[in-house]
C-alpha positions in Angstrom: -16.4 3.0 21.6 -17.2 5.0 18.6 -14.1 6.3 16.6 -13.7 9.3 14.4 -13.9 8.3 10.7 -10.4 8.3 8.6 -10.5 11.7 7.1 -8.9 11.5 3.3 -8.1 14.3 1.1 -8.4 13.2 -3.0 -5.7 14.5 -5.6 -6.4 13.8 -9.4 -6.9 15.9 -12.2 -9.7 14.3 -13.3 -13.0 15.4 -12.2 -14.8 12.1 -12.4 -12.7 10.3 -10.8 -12.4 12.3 -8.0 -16.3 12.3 -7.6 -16.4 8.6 -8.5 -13.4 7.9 -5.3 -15.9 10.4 -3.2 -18.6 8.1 -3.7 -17.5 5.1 -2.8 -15.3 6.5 0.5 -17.8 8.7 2.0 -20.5 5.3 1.8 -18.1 3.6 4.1 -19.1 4.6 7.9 -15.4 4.9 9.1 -14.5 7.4 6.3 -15.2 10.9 5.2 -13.7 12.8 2.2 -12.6 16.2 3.6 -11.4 17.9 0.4 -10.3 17.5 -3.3 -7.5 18.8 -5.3 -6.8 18.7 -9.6 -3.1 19.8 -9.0 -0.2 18.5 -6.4 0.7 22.0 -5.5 -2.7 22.8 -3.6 -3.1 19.2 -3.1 0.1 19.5 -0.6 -1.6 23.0 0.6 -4.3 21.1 1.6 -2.5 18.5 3.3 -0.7 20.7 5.6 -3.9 23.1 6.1 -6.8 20.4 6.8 -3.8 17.6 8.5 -6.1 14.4 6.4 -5.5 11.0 7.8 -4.4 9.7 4.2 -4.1 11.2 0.9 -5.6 9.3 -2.8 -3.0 10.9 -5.0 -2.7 10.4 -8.9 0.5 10.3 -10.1 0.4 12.5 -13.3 -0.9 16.1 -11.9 -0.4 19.3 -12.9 2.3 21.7 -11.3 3.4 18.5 -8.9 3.3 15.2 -9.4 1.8 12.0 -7.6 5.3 11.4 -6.8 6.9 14.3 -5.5 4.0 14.9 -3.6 4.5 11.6 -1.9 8.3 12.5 -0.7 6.9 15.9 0.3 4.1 14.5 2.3 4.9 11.2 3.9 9.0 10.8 3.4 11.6 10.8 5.5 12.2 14.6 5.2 8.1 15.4 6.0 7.7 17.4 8.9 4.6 15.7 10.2 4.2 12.5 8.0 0.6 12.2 6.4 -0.4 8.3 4.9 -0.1 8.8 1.0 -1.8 6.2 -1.2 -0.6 6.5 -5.0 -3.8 5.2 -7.6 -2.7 5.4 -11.3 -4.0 4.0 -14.0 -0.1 4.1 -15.3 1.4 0.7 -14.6 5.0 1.3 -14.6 7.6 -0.7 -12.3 9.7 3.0 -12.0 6.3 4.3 -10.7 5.6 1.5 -8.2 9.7 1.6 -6.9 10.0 5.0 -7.0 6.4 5.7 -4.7 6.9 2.9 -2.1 10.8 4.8 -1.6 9.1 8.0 -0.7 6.9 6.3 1.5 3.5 5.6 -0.2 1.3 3.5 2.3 -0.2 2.1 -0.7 0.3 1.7 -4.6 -3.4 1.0 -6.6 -4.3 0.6 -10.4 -7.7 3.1 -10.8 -8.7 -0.4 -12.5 -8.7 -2.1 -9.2 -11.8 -1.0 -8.1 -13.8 0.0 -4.9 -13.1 -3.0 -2.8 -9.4 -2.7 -2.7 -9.7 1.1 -2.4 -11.5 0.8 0.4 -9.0 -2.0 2.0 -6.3 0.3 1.0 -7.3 3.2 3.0 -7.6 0.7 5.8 -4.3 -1.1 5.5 -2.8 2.4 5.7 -4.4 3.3 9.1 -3.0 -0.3 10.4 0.5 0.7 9.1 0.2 -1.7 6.5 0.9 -1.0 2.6 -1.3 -2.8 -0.2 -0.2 -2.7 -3.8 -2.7 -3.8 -6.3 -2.1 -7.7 -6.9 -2.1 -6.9 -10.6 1.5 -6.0 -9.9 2.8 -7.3 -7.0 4.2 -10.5 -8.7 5.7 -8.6 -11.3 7.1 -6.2 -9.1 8.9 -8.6 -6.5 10.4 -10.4 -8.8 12.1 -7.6 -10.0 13.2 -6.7 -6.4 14.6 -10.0 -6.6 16.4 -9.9 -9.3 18.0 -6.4 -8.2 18.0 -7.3 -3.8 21.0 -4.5 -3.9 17.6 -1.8 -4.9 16.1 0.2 -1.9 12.8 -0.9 -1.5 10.0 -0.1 1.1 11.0 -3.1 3.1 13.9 -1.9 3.7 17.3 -4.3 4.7 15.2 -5.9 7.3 13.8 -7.9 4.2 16.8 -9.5 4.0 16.6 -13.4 4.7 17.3 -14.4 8.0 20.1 -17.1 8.9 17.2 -19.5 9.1 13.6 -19.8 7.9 11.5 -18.9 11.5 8.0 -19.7 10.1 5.7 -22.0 10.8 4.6 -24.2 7.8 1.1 -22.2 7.6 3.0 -19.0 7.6 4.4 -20.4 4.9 1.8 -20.7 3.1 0.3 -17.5 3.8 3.8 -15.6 3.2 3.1 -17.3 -0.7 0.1 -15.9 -1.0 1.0 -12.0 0.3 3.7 -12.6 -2.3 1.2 -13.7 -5.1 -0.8 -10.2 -3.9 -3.7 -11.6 -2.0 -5.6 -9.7 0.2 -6.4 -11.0 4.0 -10.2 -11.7 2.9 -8.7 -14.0 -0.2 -6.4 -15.7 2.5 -8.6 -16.4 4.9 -11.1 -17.5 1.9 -8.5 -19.6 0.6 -7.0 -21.3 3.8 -10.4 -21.8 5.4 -9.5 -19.4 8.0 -11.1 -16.3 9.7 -9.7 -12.5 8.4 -8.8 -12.0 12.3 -7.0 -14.9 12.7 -5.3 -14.6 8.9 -4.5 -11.1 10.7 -2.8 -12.1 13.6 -0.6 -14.5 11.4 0.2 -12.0 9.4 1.7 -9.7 12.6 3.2 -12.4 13.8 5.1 -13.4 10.4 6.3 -9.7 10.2 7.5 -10.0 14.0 9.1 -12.8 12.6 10.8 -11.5 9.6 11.4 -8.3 10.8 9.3 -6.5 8.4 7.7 -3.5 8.9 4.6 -4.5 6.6 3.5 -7.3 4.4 5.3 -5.4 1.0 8.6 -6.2 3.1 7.1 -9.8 4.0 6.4 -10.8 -0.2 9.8 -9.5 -0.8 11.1 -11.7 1.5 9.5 -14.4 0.0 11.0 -13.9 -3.7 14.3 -13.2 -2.3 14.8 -16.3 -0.2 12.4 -17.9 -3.1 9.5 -19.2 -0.8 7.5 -17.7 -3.7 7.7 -19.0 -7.1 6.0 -17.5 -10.3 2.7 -19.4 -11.2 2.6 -21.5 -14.1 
């Protein structure tokens, strides 16, 4: 059964890397770019007009941020919630809180390249939110340093009463919370991305977690996951 590709809308000021993003999406059978925008204003016009699957959006744009753009388009006040992935080259811990709040399905570094772009687009359609593992350490241990902070786990990260997982979910909670990716699990635990896949639902079932940001914060909070050496 054939499927109709993701359709993704780009926002960025830049020319180049909006035609560099174009590139590598539209080689990917299951996506299609359907439009571009340099500023957040039309960006959100084109949004509501041409109703993309997910929307690439820099953060700093001209007449409306990355951010803003975010709340408008896939927070709690959106009046038909679109996927919005945030890709910055700006690697700022306010940026990275203050995006997953609004909603972002997604939080890259432009330095992170084509394959997790590409896995990023895709974690969005499953529900899932990817955050480039560049900062995914750094950024959950911050959450738990502060668990009081909203996050986009939300309270259902919260440790349960008792630890529910099995000890392979264990170890695959460590590495989500160390920023792998399901192919670098499944590499790394000598098991197939499907069935490092249906752990993963099953951990979140688990936990209570609506994706696997909420399942790594988990893991700092309750300490499961440990800064490497």
């Amino acid at each position: 059964m054939n499927h109709a590709p993701t359709r993704i809308l780009l926002a960025d000021d830049q020319d180049d890397v909006r035609s560099g993003f174009r590139l590598v999406l539209d080689s990917q059978p299951d996506m299609t770019v359907v439009g571009e925008a340099a500023d957040g204003a039309t960006a959100f016009d084109l949004a509501r007009s041409l109703r993309p699957d997910v929307v690439l959006a820099d953060i700093r744009m001209p007449r409306l941020d990355g951010l803003e753009l975010t709340r408008r388009l896939a927070g709690p006040q959106a009046p038909h919630p679109t996927r919005v992935i945030v890709v910055t080259t700006f690697d700022l811990d306010a940026y990275v809180h203050t995006a997953l709040h609004n909603g972002a399905s997604g939080f890259l570094l432009k330095r992170s390249g084509p394959t997790l772009l590409i896995e990023a687009v895709r974690a969005a359609m499953a529900g899932d939110a990817l955050i480039s593992p560049q900062i995914t350490v750094r950024l959950l241990r911050r959450l738990k340093a502060t668990p009081s902070s909203p996050t986009a786990a939300g309270p259902s990260a919260e440790a349960p009463a008792a630890d529910p997982l099995t000890g392979r979910e264990r170890e695959i909670v460590r590495l989500i919370a160390r920023g792998h990716t399901n192919a670098e699990i499944a590499a790394e635990l000598f098991i197939s991305p499907g069935t490092a896949k249906t752990h993963i639902a099953n951990i979140q079932t688990k936990l209570g977690t609506a994706n696997r940001v909420g399942i790594a914060a988990w893991a700092w909070k309750t300490g499961l996951a440990t800064p490497e050496p």
